[in-house]
C-alpha positions in Angstrom: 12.3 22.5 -9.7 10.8 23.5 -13.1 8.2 21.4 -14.0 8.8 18.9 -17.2 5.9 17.0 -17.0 1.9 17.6 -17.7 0.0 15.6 -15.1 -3.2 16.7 -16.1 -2.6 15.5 -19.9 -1.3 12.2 -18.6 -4.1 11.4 -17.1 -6.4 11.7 -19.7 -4.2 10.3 -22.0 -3.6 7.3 -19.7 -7.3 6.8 -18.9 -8.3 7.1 -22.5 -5.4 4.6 -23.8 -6.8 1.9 -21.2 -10.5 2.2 -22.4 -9.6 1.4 -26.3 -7.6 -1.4 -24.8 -10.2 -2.8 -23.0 -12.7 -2.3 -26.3 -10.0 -4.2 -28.4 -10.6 -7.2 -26.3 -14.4 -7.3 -26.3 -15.0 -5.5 -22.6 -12.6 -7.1 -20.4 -8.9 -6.4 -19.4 -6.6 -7.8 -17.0 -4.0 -5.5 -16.5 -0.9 -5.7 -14.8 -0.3 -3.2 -12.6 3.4 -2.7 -11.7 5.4 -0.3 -9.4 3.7 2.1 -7.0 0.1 3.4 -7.3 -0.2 5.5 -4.5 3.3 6.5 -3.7 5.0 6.6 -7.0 8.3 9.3 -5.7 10.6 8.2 -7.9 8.0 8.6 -10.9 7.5 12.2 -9.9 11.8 12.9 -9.3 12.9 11.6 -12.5 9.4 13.1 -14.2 9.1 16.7 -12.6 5.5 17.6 -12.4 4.7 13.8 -12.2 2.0 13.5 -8.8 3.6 10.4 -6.9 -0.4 9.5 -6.6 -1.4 10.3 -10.4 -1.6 6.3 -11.3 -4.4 6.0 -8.9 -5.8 9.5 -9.6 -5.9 8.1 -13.5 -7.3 4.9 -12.2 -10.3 6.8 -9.7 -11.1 8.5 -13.4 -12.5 4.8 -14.5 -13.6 3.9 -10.5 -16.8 2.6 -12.1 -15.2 0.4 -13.9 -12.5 -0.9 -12.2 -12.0 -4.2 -10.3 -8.9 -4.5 -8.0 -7.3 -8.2 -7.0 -4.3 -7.8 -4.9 -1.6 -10.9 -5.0 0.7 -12.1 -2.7 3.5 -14.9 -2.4 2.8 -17.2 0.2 7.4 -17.2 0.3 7.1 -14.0 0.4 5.1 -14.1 3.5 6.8 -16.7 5.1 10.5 -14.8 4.7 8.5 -11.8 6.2 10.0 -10.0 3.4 9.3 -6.0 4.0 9.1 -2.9 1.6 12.4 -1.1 1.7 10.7 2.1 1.5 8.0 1.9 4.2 9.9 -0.6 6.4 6.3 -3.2 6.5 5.9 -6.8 5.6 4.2 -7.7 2.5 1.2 -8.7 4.4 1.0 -5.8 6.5 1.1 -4.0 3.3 -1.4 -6.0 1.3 -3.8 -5.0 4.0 -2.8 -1.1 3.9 -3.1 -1.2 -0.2 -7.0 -2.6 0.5 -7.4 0.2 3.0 -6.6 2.8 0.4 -8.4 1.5 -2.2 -11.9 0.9 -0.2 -11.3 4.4 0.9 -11.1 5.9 -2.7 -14.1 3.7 -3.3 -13.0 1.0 -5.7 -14.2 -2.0 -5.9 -11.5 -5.0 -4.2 -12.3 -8.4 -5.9 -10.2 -10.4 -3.1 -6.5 -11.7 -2.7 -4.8 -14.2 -4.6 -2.0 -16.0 -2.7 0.1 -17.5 -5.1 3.1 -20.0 -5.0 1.0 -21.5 -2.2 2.2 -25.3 -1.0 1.1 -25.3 2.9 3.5 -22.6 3.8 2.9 -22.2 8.0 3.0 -18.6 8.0 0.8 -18.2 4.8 -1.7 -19.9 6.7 -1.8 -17.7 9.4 -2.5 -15.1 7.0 -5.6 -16.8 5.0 -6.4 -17.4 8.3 -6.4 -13.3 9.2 -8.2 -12.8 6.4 -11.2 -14.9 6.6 -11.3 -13.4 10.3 -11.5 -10.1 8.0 -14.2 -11.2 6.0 -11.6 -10.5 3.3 -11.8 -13.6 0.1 -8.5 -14.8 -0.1 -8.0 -17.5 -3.5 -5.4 -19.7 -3.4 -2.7 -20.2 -6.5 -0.2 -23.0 -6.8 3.0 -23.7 -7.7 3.4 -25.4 -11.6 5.9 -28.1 -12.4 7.9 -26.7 -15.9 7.1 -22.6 -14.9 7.4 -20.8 -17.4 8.5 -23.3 -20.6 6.3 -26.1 -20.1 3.4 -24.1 -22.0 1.2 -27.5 -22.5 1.3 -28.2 -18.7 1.4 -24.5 -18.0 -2.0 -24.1 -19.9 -3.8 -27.1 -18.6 -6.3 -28.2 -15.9 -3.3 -29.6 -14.2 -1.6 -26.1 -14.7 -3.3 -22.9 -14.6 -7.0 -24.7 -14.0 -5.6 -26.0 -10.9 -5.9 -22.5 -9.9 -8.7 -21.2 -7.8 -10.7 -18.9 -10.2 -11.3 -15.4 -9.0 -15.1 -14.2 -10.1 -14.8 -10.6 -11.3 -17.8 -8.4 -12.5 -16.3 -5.1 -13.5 -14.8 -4.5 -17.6 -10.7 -3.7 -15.9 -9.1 -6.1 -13.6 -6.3 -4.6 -12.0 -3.6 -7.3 -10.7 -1.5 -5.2 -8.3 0.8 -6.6 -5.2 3.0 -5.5 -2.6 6.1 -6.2 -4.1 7.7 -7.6 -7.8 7.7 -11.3 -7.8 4.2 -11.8 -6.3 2.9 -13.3 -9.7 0.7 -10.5 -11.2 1.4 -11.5 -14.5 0.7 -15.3 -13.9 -2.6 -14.5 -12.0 -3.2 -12.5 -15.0 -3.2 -15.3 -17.4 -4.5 -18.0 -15.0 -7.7 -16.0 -15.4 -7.8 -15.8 -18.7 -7.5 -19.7 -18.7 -10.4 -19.7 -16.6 -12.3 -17.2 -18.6 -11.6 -18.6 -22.1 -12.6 -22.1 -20.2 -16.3 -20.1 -19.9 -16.7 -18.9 -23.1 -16.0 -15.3 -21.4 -13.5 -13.0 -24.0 -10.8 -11.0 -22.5 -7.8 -10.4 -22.7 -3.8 -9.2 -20.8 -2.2 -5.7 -20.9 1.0 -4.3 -18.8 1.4 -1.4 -17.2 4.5 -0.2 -16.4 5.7 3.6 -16.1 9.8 2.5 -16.5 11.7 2.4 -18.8 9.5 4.5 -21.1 9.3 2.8 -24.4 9.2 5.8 -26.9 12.0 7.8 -25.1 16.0 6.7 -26.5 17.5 3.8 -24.9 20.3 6.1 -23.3 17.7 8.6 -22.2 18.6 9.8 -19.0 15.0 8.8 -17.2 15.5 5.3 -19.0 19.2 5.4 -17.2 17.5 6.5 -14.0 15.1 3.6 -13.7 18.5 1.1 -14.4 20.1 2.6 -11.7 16.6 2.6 -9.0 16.8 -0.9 -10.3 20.4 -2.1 -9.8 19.6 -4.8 -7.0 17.2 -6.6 -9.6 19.8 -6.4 -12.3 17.7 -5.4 -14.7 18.8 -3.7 -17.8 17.1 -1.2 -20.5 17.2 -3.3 -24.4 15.8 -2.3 -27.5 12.7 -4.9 -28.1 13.8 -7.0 -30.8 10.2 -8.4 -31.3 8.9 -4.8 -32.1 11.8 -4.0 -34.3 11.2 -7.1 -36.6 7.4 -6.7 -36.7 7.0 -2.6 -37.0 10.6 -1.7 -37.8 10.5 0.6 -35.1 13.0 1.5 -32.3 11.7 0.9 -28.6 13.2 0.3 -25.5 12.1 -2.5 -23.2 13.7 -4.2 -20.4 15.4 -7.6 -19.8 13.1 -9.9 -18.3 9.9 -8.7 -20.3 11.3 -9.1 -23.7 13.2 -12.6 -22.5 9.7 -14.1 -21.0 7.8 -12.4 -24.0 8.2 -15.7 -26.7 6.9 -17.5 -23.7 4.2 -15.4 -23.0 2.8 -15.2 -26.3 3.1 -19.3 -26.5 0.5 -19.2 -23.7 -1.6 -16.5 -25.1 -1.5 -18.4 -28.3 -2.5 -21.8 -26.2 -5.1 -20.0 -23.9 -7.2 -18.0 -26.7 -5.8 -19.8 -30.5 -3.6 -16.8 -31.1 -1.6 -13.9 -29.7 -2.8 -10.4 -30.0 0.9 -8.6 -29.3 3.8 -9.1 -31.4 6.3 -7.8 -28.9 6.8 -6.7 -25.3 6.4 -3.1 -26.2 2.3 -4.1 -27.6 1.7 -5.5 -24.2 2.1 -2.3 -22.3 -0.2 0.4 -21.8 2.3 3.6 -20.5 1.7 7.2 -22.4 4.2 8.9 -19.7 6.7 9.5 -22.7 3.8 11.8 -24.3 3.2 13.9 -21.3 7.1 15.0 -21.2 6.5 18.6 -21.8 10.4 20.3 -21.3 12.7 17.7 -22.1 15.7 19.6 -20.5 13.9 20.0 -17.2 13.0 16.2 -16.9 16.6 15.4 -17.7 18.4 17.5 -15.3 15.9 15.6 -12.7 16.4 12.1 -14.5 20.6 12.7 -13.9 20.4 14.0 -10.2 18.4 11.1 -9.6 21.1 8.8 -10.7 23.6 10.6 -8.7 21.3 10.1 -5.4 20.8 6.5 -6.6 24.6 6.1 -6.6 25.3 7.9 -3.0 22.5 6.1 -1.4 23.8 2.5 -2.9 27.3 3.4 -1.7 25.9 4.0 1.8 24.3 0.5 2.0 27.6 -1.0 1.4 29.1 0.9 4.0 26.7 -0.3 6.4 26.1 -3.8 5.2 29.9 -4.5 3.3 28.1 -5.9 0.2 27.3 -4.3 -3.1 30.3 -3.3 -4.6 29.1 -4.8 -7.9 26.4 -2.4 -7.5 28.0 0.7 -6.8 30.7 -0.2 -10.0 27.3 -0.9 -12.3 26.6 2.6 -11.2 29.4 4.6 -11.6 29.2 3.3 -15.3 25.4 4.7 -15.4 26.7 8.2 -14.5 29.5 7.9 -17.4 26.4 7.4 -19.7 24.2 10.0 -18.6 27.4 12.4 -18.3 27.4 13.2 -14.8 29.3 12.8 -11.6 29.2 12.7 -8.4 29.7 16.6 -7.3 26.8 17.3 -10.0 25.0 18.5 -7.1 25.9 21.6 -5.6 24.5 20.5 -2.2 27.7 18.1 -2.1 30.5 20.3 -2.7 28.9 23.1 0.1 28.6 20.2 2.3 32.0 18.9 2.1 33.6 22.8 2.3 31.3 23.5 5.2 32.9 20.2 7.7 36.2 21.1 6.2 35.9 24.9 7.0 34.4 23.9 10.3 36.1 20.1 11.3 32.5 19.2 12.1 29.7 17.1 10.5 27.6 19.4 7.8 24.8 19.6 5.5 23.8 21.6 2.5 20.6 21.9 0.7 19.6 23.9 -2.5 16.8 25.7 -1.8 13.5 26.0 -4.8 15.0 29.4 -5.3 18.5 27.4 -5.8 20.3 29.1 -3.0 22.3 26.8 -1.2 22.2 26.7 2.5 24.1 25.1 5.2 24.2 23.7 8.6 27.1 22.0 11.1 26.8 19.9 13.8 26.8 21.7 17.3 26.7 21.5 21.1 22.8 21.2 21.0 22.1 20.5 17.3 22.9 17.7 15.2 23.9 18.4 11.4 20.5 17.8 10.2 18.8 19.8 12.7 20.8 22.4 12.1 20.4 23.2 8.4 16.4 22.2 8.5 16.7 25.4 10.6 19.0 27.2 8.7 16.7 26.5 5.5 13.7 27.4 7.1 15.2 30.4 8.4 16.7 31.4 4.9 12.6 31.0 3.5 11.1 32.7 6.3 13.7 35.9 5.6 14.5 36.2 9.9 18.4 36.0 8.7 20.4 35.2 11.8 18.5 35.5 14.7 17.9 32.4 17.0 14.2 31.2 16.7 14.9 28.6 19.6 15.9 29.6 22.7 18.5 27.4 24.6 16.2 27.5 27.5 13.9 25.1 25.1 16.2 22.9 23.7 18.6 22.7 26.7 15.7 20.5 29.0 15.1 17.9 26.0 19.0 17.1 25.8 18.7 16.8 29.8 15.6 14.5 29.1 17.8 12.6 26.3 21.2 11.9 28.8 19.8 11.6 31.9 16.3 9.9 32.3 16.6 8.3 28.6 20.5 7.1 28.6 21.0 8.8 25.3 24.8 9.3 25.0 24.2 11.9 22.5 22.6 15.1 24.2 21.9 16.9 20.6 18.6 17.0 19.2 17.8 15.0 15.9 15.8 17.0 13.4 12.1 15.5 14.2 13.1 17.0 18.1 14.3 20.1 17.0 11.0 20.8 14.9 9.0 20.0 17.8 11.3 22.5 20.0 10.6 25.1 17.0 6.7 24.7 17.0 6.5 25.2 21.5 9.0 27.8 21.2 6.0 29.7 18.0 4.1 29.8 21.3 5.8 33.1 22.7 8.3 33.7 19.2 6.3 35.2 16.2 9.5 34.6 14.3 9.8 30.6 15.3 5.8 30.6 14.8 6.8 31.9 10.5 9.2 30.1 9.6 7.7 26.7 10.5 4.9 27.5 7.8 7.9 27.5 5.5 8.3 23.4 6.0 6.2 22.8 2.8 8.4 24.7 0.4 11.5 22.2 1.5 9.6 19.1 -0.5 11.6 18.4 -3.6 15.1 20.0 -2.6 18.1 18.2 -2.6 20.2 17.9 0.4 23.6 16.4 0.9 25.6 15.5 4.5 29.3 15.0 4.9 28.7 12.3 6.9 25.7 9.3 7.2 23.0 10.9 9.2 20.8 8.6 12.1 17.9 6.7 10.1 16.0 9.2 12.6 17.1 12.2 10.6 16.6 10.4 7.6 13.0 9.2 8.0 12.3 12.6 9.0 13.5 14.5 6.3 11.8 11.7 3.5 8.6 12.7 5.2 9.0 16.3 4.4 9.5 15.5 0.7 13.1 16.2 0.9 16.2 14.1 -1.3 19.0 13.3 1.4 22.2 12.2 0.0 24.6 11.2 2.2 29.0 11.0 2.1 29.7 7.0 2.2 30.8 7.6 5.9 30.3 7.7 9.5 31.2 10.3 12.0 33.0 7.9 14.4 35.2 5.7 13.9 33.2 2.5 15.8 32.1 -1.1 14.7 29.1 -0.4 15.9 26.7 2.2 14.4 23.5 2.5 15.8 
């Protein structure tokens, strides 16, 4: 809970950093834009005092000049391939990124859909979009991508290409998803714009791994371990140590696509103006780290929730051992373990005190509170109540009545065909807010459902995806033991 990081300073640090680099290239950048702009929660876990929004709030700072292309790949759409995190398709999410941004009133240039070769369902969607009145551009795939550089960077290469016109000084090249070819729309348009006499030039923005923390830093470790699925791995850039004879860390695919990157810069504008990975990008996240002990304690919980919520999947889809193993060796390099939070260990004591289901969660004061699994409540519903009960100071006295929740698990069995009667934990808040009709104490402690963003919770066993959604949308970390209550094939 104590704050490591200065938003504020990033920011301005971030914004400022961005203008030179758009000055060193004559008044136009096309930047890369990777991870999450609006919704950056693993950002503000591993960096605490990091605002999961602060990448757009640095880019609303330059809203006047700023230009937004959004890209897309046409397999990508045709695999209906979804964000894990909000559960949507690419496309579905392409068009919620250009609803936030009109709303924050930037400026959206169009949509590139890249990889394109007459894919059915990619179609459909150009097809959507013109119906929008949205400009869609169409990129193709290139014979010899990435080392043939002289095809690459040819008319039969990158000119191919639709070209995107642009009017503001910073082009941001965002997507859904990695994979969607920001980086290659990037340097299609400076093809195009070199082709015009127009100067500009490529940056990356990245927020992980941070390039002037150590390799083994534990937020560095962190972002291997949210990344474990993509195998990517933290390295000390080579290129920068041989040009500046300074240590940096990079990661794996940047510094082994970087010789062929600067081949096409060299090819597109006569030379390269980075001579390494690390000049590419644009990040100052390092020098807004303002208590290095608080932002590693958060970097090395993270990797422990990483590691419970990777061992889950493999319960429930049997793959991902390799993951799990790649893991375990993270947390022998950051020095932790699995019981480094104290959530865990109540959790655990709690079912075996109780032979039931249980849940713990340390609350911002760092009390730890628990909950079982009842006749009425499930595990989760049962310590959200407890915790809000612990914040609002009304000790043990019921705030639902059983005449409240004993009509919704009548609903649930008989009209609905639940076989479970007990209320999940987005139920049980509703049954809390109509009983703070005739309770004054039910009507305080649901004012206390802010406070739970940011704690750390823990269950004994793997909760419902109900549960689970529910307590992500109140801010809160679930962990979960790698198993299920009942022994069944069949887990809903």
């Amino acid at each position: 809970m104590r704050i490591g990081f200065d938003n504020d300073k990033y920011i301005a640090l971030q914004a400022e950093h961005i203008r030179n680099r758009i000055d060193q290239f004559g008044g136009k950048l096309y930047l890369e834009f990777g991870g999450k702009l609006f919704d950056d929660y693993h950002a503000a876990r591993v960096l605490p005092g990091f605002e999961p929004d602060a990448k757009i709030r640095m880019l609303k700072s330059l809203v006047d000049d700023v230009e937004i292309i959004i890209v897309i790949n046409a397999n990508d759409i045709e695999k209906s391939k979804q964000r894990g995190d909000l559960g949507i398709t690419y496309d579905e999410d392409l068009l919620r990124l250009m609803d936030n941004f009109r709303s924050m009133g930037f400026l959206v240039g169009g949509v590139v859909v890249t990889h394109y070769a007459n894919q059915p369902d990619a179609d459909a969607f150009r097809r959507r979009l013109d119906g929008l009145g949205i400009k869609c551009h169409l990129h193709y795939p290139i014979a010899g991508y990435p080392y043939d550089i002289d095809h690459i960077v040819s008319d039969e290469g990158y000119g191919k290409n639709e070209y995107i016109e642009t009017s503001r000084p910073l082009v941001v090249v965002t997507a859904p998803g990695p994979g969607s070819g920001k980086m290659a729309t990037c340097l299609s348009q400076l093809y195009h714009e070199h082709k015009r006499g127009v100067a500009a030039g490529y940056a990356k923005y990245e927020t992980f791994p941070v390039w002037n923390l150590p390799l083994k830093h534990p937020v560095n470790i962190a972002y291997e371990a949210a990344t474990v699925d993509l195998d990517d791995v933290n390295t000390i850039d080579p290129f920068h140590l041989e040009a500046y004879g300074e240590t940096t860390v990079n990661y794996n695919r940047d510094v082994e696509i970087f010789p062929v990157l600067k081949a096409m810069l060299e090819k597109i504008s006569g030379e390269s103006p980075y001579k390494s990975p690390t000049d590419m990008g644009v990040n100052m996240a390092g020098y807004a780290i303002v208590d290095e002990e608080a932002v590693c304690d958060a970097a090395k919980m993270e990797i422990v929730r990483r590691y419970f919520q990777t061992a889950v999947d493999a319960k429930r889809t049997g793959t991902g051992e390799e993951q799990i193993e790649k893991l375990e060796l993270l947390m022998n390099q950051a020095g932790v373990n699995s019981s480094l939070s104290p959530a865990r260990s109540a959790a655990l004591l709690k079912e075996e005190m109780t032979g039931a289901p249980a849940g713990a969660m340390v609350l911002p004061g760092g009390k730890v509170v628990t909950g079982k699994t009842s006749t009425l409540l499930g595990a989760a519903s049962s310590l959200m109540i407890n915790a809000l009960k612990e914040l609002g100071g009304t000790g043990d006295i019921d705030v639902i009545s059983d005449s409240v929740i004993e009509p919704i698990c009548h609903l649930k069995t008989e009209h609905l065909n639940h076989k479970n009667p007990r209320l999940h934990s987005d139920e049980t808040l509703i049954a809390l807010s109509i009983s703070s009709v005739t309770n004054p104490l039910a009507a305080e402690i649901i004012e206390h459902t802010g406070e739970l963003r940011g704690c750390d919770a823990f269950f004994s066993v793997i909760i419902s995806s109900t549960d689970e959604k529910l307590y992500r949308t109140l801010g809160i970390n679930v962990c979960c033991e790698p198993k299920y209550e009942q022994h069944r094939y069949y887990h809903k």
